[in-house]
N, C-alpha and C positions, 0 to 999 in steps of 0.2 A: 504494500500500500504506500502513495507517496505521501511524504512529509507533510503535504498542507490535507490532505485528506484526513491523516490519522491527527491532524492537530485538530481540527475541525470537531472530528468527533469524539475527540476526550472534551473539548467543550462544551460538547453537550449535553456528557454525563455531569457536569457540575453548575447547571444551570437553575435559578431560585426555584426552589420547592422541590427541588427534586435528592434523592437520599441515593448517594454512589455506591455502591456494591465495593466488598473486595476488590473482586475482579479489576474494579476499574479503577481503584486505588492505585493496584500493583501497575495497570496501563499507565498511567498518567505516570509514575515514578519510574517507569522501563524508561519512555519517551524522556522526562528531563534527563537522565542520565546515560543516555546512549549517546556517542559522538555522531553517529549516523544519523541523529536529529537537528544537527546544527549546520543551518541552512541561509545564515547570515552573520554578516558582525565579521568579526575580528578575536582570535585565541590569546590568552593575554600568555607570554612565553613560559611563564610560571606552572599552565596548563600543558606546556607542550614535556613529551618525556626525551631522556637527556641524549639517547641515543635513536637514530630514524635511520630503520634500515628496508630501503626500497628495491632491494638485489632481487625478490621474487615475483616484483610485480615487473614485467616485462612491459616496453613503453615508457614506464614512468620516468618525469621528470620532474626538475626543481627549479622553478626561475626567481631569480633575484633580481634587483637590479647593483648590488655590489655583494662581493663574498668576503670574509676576515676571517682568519683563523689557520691554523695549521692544515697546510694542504698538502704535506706527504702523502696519505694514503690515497689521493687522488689516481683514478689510475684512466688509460684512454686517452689522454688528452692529445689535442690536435695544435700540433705545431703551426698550422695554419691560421688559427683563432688569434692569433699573438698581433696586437693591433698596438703596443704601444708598450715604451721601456726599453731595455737592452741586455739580451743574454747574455751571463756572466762567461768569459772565456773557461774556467770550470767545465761550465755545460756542452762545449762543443768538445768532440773528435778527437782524439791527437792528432789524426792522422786524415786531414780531407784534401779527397782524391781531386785532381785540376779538372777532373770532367765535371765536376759539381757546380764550378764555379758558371754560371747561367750569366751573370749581368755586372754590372758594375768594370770598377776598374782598381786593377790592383795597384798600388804602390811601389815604386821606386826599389822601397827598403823592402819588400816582399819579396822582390826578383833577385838570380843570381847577379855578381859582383860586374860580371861582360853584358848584362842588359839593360838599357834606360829605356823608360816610355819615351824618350825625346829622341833617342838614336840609338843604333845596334854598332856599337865599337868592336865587335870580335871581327874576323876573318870572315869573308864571303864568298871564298873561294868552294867551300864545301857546297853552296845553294846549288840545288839544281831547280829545273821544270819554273825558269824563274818567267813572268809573264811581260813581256815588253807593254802591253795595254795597259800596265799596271803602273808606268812611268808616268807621272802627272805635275815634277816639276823639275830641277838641273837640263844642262842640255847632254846629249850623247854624245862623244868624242868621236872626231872621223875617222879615228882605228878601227872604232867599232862597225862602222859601215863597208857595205861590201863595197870593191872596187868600181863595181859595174852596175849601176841602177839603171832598168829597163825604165826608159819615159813612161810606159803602160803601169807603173806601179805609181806612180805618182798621180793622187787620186784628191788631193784639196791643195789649196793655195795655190801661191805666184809664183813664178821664175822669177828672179831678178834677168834683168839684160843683159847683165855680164854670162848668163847661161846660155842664151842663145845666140843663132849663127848674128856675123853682123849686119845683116840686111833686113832684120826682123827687128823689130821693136815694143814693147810693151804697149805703149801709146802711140804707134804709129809704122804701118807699113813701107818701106821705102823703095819698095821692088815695084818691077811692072807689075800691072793686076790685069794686063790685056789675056792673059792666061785663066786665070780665074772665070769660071762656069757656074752655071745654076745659082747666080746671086739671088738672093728673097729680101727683093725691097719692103717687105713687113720687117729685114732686120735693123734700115735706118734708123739711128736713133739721134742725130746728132746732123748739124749740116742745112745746104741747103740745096735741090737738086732744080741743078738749071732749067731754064724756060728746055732749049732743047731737045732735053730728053723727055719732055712732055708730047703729046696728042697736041695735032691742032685743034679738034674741034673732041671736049670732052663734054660726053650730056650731063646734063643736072642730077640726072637722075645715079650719080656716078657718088655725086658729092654724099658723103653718108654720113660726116659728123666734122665738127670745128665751126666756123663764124666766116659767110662773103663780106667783104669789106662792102660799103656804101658804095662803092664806086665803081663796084662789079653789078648795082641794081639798076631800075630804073631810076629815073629822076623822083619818081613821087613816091618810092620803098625806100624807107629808113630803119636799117635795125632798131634805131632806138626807139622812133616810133612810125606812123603811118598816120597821112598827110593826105587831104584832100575830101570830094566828097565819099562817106559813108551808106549813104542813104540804099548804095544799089547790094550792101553785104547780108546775106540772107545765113536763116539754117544757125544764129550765132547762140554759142552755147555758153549761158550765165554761169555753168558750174567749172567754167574752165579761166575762168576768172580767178586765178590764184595769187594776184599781190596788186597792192596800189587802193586807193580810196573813190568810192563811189560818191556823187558829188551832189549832195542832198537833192539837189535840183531835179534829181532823174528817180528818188524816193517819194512815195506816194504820203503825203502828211500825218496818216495815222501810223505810217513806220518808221516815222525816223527815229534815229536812235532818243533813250531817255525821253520819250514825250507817248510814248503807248499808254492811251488812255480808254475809260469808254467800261462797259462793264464785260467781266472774265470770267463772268459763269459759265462761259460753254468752252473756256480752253479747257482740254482734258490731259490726261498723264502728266501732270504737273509733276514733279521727282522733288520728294521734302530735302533731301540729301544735297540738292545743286544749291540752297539757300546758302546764301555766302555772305551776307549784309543785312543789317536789322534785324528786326526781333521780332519775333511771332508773336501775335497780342493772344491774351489768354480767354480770350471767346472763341480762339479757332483751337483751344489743347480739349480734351474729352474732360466732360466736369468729373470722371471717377477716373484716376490710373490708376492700374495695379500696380502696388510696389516690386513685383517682378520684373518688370519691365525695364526699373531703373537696372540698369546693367556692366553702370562705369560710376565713377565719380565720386562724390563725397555731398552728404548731406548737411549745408550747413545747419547752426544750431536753432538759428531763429526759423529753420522750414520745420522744425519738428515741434510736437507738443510743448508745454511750458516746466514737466515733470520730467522731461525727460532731455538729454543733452550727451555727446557724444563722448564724452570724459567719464559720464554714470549715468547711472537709471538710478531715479529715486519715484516714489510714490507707491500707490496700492499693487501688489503682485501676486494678489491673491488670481489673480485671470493667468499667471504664467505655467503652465503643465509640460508635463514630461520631462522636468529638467531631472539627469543623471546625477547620480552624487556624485559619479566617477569624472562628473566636470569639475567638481570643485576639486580646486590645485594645490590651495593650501589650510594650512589646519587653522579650524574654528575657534575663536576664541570666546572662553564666556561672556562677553559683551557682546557678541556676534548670536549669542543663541536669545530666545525666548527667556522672559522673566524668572518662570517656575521648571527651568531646566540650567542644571549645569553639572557639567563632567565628573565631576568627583558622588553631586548625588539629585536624584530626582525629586521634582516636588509639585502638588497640584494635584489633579483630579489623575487617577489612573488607570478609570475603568474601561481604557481600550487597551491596554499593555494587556499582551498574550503570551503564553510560554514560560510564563513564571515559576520559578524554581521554591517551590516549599523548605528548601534547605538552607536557602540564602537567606529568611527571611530574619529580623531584626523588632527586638519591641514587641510591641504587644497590638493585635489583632482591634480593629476596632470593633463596638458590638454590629454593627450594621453590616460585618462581614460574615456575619454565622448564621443559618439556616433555620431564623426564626419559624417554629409552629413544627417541623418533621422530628431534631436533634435536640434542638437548645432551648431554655423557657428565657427571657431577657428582663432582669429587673433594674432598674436606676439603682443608684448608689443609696441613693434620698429613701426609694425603697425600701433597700435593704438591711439602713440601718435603724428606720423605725419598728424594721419587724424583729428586728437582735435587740429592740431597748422594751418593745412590747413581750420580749420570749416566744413568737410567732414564728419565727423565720420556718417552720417547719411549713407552715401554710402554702409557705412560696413554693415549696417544690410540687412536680407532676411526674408520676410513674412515669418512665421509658424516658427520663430528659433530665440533659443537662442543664442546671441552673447557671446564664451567664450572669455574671452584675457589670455594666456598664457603666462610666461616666458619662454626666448628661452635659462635660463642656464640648 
């Protein structure tokens, strides 16, 4: 049965007018003293026993958020978890093998006496399989080169001039070139090629990119612009119209710029997002937002209630539900709780506390906790002692009950 079931119904063997059995004695004294009844709260450590051994419950674990205490018999641990500190030289190897080393960078003083990180002083006569691609700065001495380098290996850079025969030049050919075939005038890049060796007569249609000078046009075509009458240019396309200013005079008066007037109920897809200037008056905002909606920003103080303000909340919070205890961060302090409550001990009315431990209890029972009319007979003090001064007191009592006497403060 679960915990709030079986608590449930030991409450209800002890409800006014009713007489508990055994049976339900002994239930109710199982329950406060089982730990498999304790289903909230906090074990004060005084409760806990001084050794906790969870080796046979597989799974099981223990989280903290810090551990103190001697941790030799810890055993398992993972060399990986080690996020901070520094392993005492003790705990390492004698002996760690160079394939271990993964990362970092060794030291000078770590290396034999013939090796620096900054240069190899020993003898390099011994290298072999050594990689010439692997040369990235000195130059190579020309002993080292073969005597004979095929032109075909030489595959980047310049010759200097002094390389080549003398009739060739870096910057300039000085042999005949009446020899020379298959020249590709796409390779001109420089120069200017005589009238000559031009076409007499080249069509327009030839010209396919650069600028005719004005003097190769008509008299009345001007690159820069075009002169004369208009009136006879058809077919002309306004979206081709790509720079230069239109000259109000040719704008119809309800479009010029900055003067659009008249009413704009029937412009449609308006885009709120192109508003770039002024201010939305607050007869066009919806008289309810949802506060969802706010989705950036910061609420100053004066848009919010007069109780309430972005440093604290103060006023009634009896409307706030569902807050977790597990939000509060830090510990309460007796000024922070209710009047008739504080840490050390409780005080007030207590007739909703549940689970009450009969063994804890302290003092003396008041009479309005006992089971007038089934168990107990209840008489005042005042009672009591005019029936002890009258020699009556026997009167007070009733077969099958116990006489309570009560104070009436």
């Amino acid at each position: 049965m679960a915990n709030a079931s079986l608590k449930n119904q030991i409450k209800d063997y002890f409800q006014p007018g009713d007489v508990p059995t055994s049976a339900q004695f002994s239930a109710m004294i199982d329950l406060a003293t089982s730990a498999n009844a304790i289903d909230s709260g906090l074990l004060d450590l005084a409760h806990l026993p001084d050794h906790i051994n969870l080796a046979d419950r597989p799974g099981s674990r223990v989280s903290a958020a810090r551990f103190s205490g001697q941790g030799n018999e810890l055993t398992g641990l993972n060399a990986s978890e080690l996020k901070s500190g520094t392993i005492a030289a003790a705990r390492l190897p004698a002996d760690i093998p160079a394939t271990q080393i993964g990362s970092g960078t060794l030291d000078n003083a770590r290396l034999p006496a013939d090796i620096s990180v900054s240069s190899i002083t020993a003898s390099g006569t011994g290298l072999t399989t050594l990689n010439a691609s692997a040369l990235t700065t000195g130059t190579v001495a020309l002993a080292r080169l073969p005597a004979d380098i095929p032109a075909t290996q030489i595959g980047s850079g310049t010759l200097d001039n002094a390389r080549l025969p003398a009739d060739i030049s870096v910057n300039s050919i000085t042999a005949s070139g009446t020899g020379l075939t298959t020249l590709n005038a796409s390779a001109l890049t420089t120069g200017t090629v005589a009238l000559a060796r031009l076409p007499a007569d080249i069509p327009a249609t030839q010209i396919g990119s650069g600028t005719l000078d004005n003097a190769r046009l008509p008299a009345d075509i001007s690159v820069n612009s075009l002169s004369g009458e208009g009136s006879g240019l058809t077919a002309l396309n306004a979206s081709e119209i790509t720079s230069g200013t239109l000259p109000l005079s040719v704008i119809p008066p309800e479009l010029q710029p900055g003067k659009l007037a008249g009413n704009g109920s029937q412009i449609t897809h308006l885009n709120a997002s192109e508003l770039r200037t002024g201010t939305v008056d607050l007869a066009r905002l919806p008289a309810d937002i949802p506060a969802t909606q706010i989705g950036s920003g910061t609420l100053d103080n004066a848009r919010l209630p007069a109780d309430i303000s972005v440093n604290s909340l103060s006023g009634d919070g009896s409307g706030l539900t569902d807050i977790p205890a597990s939000a509060i961060s830090t510990r309460l302090t007796n000024g922070q709780l209710p009047e008739n409550i504080n840490v050390n001990s409780l005080a007030g009315d207590g007739h909703g506390l549940t689970n009450l431990n009969a063994a804890n209890l302290t003092g003396t029972l008041p009479a309005t906790m006992f089971n007038q009319g089934a168990v107990f007979k209840l008489v005042t003090e005042t009672e009591w002692e005019a029936a002890v001064a009258a020699g009556t007191e026997a009167d007070l009592m009733e077969p099958g009950k116990i006489l309570a006497i009560y104070s009436e403060l």
